[in-house]
TIVOGU-60501 format. One line per field, with one value per residue (C-alpha): y, x, z. Coordinates in pm, 1 decimal, padded with zeros to 6 digits. Example, Ala and Ser with C-alpha at 12.3 -4.5 7.8 and 13.67 -1.06 7.14 Angstrom:
# TIVOGU-60501
Y = c(-00450.0/-00106.0)
X = c(01230.0/01367.0)
Z = c(00780.0/00714.0)
This chain:
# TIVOGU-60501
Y = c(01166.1/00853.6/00844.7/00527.8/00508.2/00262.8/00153.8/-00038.1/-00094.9/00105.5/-00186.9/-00362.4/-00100.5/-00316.2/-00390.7/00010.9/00063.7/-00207.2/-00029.9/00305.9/00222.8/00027.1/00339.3/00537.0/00291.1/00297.7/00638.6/00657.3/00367.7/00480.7/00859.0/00897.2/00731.6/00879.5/00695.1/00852.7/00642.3/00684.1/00816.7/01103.2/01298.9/01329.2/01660.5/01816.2/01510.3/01356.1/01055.9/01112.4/00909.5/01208.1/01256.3/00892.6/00798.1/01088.2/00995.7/00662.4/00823.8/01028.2/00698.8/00533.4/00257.6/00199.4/-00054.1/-00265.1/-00464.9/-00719.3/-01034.1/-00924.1/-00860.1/-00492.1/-00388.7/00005.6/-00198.5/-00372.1/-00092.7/00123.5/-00175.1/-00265.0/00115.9/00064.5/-00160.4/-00062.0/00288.9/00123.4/00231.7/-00047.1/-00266.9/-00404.1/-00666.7/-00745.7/-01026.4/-01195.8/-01566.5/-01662.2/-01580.3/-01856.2/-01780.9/-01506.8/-01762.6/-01976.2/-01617.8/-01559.4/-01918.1/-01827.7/-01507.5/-01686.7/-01334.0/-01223.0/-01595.8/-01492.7/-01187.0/-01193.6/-01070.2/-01038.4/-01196.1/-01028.5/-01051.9/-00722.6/-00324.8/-00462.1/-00782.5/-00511.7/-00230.2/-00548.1/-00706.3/-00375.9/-00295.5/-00652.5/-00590.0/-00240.3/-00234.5/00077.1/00033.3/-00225.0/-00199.0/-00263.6/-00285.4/-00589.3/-00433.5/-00414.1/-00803.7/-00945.1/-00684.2/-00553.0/-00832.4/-01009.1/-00734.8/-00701.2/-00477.9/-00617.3/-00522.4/-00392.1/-00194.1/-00362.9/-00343.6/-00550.9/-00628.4/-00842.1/-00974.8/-01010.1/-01359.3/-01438.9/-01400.2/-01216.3/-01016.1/-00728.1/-00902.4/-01059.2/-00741.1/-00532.1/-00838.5/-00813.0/-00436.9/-00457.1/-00766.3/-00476.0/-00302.5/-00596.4/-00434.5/-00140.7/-00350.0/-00367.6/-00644.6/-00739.5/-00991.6/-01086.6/-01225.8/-01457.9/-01532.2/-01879.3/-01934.3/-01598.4/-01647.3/-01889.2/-01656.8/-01446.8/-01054.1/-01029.5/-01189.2/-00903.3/-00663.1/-00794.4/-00778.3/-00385.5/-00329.4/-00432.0/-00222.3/00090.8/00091.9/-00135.1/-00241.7/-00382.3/-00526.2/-00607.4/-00820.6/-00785.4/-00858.5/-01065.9/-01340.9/-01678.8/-01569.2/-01175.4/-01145.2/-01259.4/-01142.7/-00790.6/-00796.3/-00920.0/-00616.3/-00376.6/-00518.5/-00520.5/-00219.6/-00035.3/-00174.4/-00030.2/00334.5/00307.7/00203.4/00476.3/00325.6/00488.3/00269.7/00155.1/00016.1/-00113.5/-00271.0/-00282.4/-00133.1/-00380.5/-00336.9/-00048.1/00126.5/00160.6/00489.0/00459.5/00438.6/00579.4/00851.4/00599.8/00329.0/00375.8/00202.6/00079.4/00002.8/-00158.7/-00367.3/-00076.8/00173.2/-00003.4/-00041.1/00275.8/00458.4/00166.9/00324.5/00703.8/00574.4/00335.8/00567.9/00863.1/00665.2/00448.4/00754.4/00713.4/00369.5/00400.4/00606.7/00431.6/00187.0/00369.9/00490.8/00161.6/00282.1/00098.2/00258.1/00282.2/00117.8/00322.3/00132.3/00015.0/-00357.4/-00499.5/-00908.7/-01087.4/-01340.1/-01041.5/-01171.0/-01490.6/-01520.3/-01834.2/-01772.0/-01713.9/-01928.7/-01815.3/-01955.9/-01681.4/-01442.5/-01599.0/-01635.8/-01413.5/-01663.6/-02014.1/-02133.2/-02096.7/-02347.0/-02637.5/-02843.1/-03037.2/-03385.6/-03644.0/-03849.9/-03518.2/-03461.6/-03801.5/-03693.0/-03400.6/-03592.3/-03843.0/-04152.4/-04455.6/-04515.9/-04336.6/-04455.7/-04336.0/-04404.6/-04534.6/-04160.8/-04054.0/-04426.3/-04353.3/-04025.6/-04087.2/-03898.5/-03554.2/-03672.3/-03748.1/-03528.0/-03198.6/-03454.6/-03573.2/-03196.4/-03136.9/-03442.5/-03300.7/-02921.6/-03085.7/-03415.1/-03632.7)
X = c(01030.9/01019.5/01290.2/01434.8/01625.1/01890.6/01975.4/02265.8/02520.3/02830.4/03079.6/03264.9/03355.1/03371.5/02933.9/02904.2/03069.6/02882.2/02504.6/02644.7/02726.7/02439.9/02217.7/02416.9/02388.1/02001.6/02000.4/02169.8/01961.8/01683.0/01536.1/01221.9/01407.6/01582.5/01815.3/01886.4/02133.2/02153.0/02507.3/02401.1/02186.6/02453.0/02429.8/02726.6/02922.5/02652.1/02380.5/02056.8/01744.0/01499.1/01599.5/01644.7/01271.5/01162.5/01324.1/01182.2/00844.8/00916.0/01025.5/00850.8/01015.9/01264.7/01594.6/01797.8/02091.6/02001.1/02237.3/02411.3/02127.0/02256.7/02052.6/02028.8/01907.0/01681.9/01531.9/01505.1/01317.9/01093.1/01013.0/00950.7/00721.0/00524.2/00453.9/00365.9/00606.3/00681.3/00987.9/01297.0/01526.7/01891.8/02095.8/02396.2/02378.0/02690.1/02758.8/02714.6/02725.0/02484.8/02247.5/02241.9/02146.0/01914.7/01702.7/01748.3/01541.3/01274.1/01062.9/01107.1/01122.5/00819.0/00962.7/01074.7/01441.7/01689.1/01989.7/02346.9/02691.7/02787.8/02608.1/02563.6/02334.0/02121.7/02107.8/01967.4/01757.1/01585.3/01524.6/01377.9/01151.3/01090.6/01009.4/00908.0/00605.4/00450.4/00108.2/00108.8/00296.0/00436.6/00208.1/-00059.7/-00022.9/00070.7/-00012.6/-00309.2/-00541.1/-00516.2/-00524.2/-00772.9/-00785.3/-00821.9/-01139.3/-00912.8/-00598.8/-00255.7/00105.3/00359.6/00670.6/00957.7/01176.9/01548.0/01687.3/01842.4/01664.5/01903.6/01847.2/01763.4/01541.9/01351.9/01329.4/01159.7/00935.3/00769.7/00744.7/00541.7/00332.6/00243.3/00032.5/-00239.4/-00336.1/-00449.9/-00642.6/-00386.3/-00346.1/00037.6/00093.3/00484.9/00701.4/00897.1/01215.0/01226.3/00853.1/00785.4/01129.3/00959.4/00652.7/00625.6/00605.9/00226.4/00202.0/00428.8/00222.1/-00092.5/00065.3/00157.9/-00141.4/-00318.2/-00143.5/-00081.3/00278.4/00587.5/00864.7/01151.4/01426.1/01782.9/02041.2/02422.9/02634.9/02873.1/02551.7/02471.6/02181.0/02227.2/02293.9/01984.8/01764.4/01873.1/01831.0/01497.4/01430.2/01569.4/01280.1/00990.0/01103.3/01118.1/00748.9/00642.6/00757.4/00652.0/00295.9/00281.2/00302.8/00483.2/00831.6/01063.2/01423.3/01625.4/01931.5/02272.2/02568.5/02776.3/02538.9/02680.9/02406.1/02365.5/02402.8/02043.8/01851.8/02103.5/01861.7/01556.0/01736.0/01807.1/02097.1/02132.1/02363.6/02172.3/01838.9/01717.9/01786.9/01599.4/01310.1/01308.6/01322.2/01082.8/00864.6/00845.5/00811.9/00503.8/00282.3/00375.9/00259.0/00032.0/-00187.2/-00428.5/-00469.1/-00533.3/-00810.1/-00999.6/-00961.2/-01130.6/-01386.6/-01469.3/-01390.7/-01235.8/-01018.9/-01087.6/-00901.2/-00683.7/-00682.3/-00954.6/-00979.0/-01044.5/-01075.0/-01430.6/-01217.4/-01077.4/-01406.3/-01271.3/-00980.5/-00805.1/-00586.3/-00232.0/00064.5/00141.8/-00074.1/00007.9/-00137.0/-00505.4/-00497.7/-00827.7/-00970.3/-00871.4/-01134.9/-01375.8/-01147.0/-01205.5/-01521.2/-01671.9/-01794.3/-02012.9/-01682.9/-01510.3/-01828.2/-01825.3/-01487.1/-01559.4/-01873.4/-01612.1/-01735.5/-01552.2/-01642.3/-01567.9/-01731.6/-01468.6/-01563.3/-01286.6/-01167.5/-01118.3/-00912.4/-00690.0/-00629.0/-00633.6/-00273.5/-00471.3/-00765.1/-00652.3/-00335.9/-00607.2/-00806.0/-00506.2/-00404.6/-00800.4/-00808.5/-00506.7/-00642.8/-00944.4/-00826.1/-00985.1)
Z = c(-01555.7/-01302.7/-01038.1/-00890.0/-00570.3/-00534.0/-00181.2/-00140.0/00136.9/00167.8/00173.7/00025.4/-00252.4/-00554.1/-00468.4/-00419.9/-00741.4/-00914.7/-00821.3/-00882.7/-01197.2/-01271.7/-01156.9/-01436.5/-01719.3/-01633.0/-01654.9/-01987.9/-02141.3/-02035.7/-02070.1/-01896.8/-01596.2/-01341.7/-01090.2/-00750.9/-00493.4/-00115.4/-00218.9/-00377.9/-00076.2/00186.2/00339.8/00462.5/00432.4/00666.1/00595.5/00794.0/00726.4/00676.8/00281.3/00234.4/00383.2/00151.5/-00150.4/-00117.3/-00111.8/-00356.4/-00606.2/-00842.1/-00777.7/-00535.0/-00536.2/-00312.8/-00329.1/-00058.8/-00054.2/00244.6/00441.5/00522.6/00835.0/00663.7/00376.8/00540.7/00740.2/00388.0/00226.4/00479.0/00510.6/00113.9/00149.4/00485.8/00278.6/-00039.3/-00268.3/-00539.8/-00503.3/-00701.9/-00504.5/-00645.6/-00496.2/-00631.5/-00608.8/-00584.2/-00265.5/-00077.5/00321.5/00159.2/00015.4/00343.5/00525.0/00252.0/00314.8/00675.2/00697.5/00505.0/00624.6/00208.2/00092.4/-00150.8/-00279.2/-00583.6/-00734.2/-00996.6/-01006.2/-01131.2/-01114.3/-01308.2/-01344.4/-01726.6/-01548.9/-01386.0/-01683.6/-01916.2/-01614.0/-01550.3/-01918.1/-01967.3/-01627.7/-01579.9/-01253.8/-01291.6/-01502.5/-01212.8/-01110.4/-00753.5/-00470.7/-00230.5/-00006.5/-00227.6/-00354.4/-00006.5/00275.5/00219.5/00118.3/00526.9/00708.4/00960.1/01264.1/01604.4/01836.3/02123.3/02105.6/02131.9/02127.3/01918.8/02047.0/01864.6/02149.1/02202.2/02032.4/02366.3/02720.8/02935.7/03237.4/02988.2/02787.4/03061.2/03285.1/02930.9/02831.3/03228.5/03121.8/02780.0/02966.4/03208.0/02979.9/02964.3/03323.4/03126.5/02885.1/02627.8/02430.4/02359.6/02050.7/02086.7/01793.3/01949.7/01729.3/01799.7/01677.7/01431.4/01230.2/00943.8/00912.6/00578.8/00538.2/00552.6/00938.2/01029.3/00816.2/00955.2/01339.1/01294.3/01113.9/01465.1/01692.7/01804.6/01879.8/01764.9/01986.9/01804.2/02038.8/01836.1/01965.2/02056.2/01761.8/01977.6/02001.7/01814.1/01566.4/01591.7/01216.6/01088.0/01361.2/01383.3/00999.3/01060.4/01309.8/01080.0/00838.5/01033.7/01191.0/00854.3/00796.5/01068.8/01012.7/00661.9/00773.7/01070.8/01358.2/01668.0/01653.9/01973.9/01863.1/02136.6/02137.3/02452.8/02448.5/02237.3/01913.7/01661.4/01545.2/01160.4/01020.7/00866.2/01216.2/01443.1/01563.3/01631.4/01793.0/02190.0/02304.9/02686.3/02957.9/03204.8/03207.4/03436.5/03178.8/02927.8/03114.9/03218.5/02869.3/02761.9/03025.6/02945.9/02560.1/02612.8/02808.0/02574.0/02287.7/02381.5/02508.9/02242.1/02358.9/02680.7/02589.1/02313.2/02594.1/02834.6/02648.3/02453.1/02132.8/01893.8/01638.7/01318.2/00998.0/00827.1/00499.7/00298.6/00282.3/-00028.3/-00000.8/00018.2/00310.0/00555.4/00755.5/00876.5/01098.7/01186.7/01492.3/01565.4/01543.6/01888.9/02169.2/02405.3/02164.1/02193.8/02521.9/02554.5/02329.5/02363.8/02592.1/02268.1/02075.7/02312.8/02210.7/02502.0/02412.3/02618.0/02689.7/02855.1/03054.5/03162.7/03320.9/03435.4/03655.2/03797.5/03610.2/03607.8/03238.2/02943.3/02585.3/02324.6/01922.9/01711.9/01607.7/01953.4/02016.9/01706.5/01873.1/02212.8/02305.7/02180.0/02360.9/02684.8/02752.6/02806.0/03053.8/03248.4/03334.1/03431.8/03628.7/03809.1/03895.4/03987.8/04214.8/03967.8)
């Protein structure tokens, strides 16, 4: 018998009745399969995350309802797909703010999903697809093939959409760690909200703890970026890594990540909770650091290209390593020696605002 999990959100009721009834017509249609919904393991009246994170493992394929962008959703499916348990996305396109959010999170733009408007549009859908009977995973197809673990430990950390005294005061505490040797790559959601599932993958992959920092719902943006968080955040539990959710006072928690999430008052409360967190789990860290060891990959890598690495999107990240992407030519050492004359070839003429903005800000440092 295969069981499915269904994870949908709890509102509005007509889109909770719709997947509940779609999970029974499945189960009727179909007898080797076996539909379980988020509904169903309330214990004592109570949601916790435990059962739902294990009946997700437990799945052989799992389901969600995503054209809201639910945040428990979200955390449920990235956890889905950070522990490599195969995938079924429903939306209902015609919902049109929905669609708009949809294009906006771009982070699951090449995911695949099924379209309905009705239970009977998912009962047929599945039937036609079977899901169930996939091969691999999102992770397996997307994830896994560009992973590649860094040579020194490091810490990701998804900042706040907005820089407020909060944001600013944690961001000074996570850049702290680079004085132990850590390495801190930051999504910045202003520069890492067009990049796909597998740069996030690749990102927690790499490091050895996850900060995810949500913003107020009150603020331009929150939607999509604390549904964004919820996503990368789920990835991140689902592929082990120690996990840091943040978020101030205003933001409700979801039900789904109540527990996990650690909501503050101040900016001094958040860095000082941030603080007791990092060097608790960054231990480990500290002392491959110390030692020069490098820890080891936890997944075997199975692409002939995982060799080659092309750089980050984020210039800050490489900043260990940018000095090795700058070629030096005759006509930048005849700069750097003070001559008067410079012989350019046509290619560096037709290019000549790349070529000489780097030289102007030398000739500056240096008095040139």
């Amino acid at each position: 018998m295969k069981t499915v999990f269904f994870g949908y959100p709890a509102r509005p009721d007509l889109l909770r009745e719709t997947l509940n009834n779609a999970a029974l017509a499945i189960d009727r249609d179909i007898p080797d399969v076996r539909c379980q919904t988020w509904e169903s393991l309330k214990i004592g009246g109570k949601l916790v995350i435990s059962p739902i994170l294990a009946a997700i493992d437990a799945a052989e394929v799992a389901i969600f309802e995503v054209t809201q962008l639910n945040e428990n959703v979200m955390f449920e499916l990235g956890y889905a797909i950070g522990s490599r348990t195969k995938i079924w996305l429903l939306r209902d396109p015609s919902e049109k703010a929905a669609e708009r959010d949809w294009k906006k999170m771009s982070t699951l733009a090449t995911v695949g999903f099924a379209p309905y408007a009705n239970s009977e549009h998912i009962r047929v859908a599945y039937r036609k697809e079977r899901p169930d009977e996939q091969k691999t995973s999102i992770f397996d197809e997307e994830i896994a093939p560009v992973l590649e673990p860094l040579s020194t430990p490091a810490l990701f950390y998804i900042q706040n959409l907005h820089d407020n005294e909060a944001a600013r005061a944690l961001t000074r505490r996570v850049y702290d760690e680079e004085k132990q040797g850590l390495r801190v790559i930051t999504a910045d959601p202003r520069e890492s909200a067009v990049m796909p599932l597998a740069w996030y993958g690749q990102q927690i992959y790499a490091s050895s703890a996850v900060i995810a920092h949500f913003e107020a719902p009150t603020k331009s943006g929150a939607e999509i970026h604390n549904a964004r968080c919820a996503l990368i955040a789920g990835l991140a539990r689902g592929m082990g890594r120690p996990l840091l959710m943040l978020a101030q006072l205003q933001y409700l928690a979801p039900i789904d990540y109540k527990d996990l999430l650690y909501i503050y008052g101040t900016a001094e409360y958040a860095v000082s909770y941030s603080d007791t967190w990092l060097t608790k789990n960054l231990a480990s860290a500290y002392a491959e650091i110390k030692t020069g060891t490098l820890r080891a990959s936890r997944l075997q890598l199975s692409t002939e290209l995982k060799s080659l690495r092309f750089g980050d999107h984020v210039a800050e990240n490489e900043a260990d390593v940018l000095v090795e992407y700058f070629l030096e030519t005759p006509a930048f050492d005849d700069v750097v020696a003070k001559r008067r004359q410079c012989s350019l070839g046509a290619k560096a003429l037709e290019n000549r605002q790349t070529f000489f903005r780097p030289l102007r800000g030398y000739a500056r440092t240096n008095g040139i």
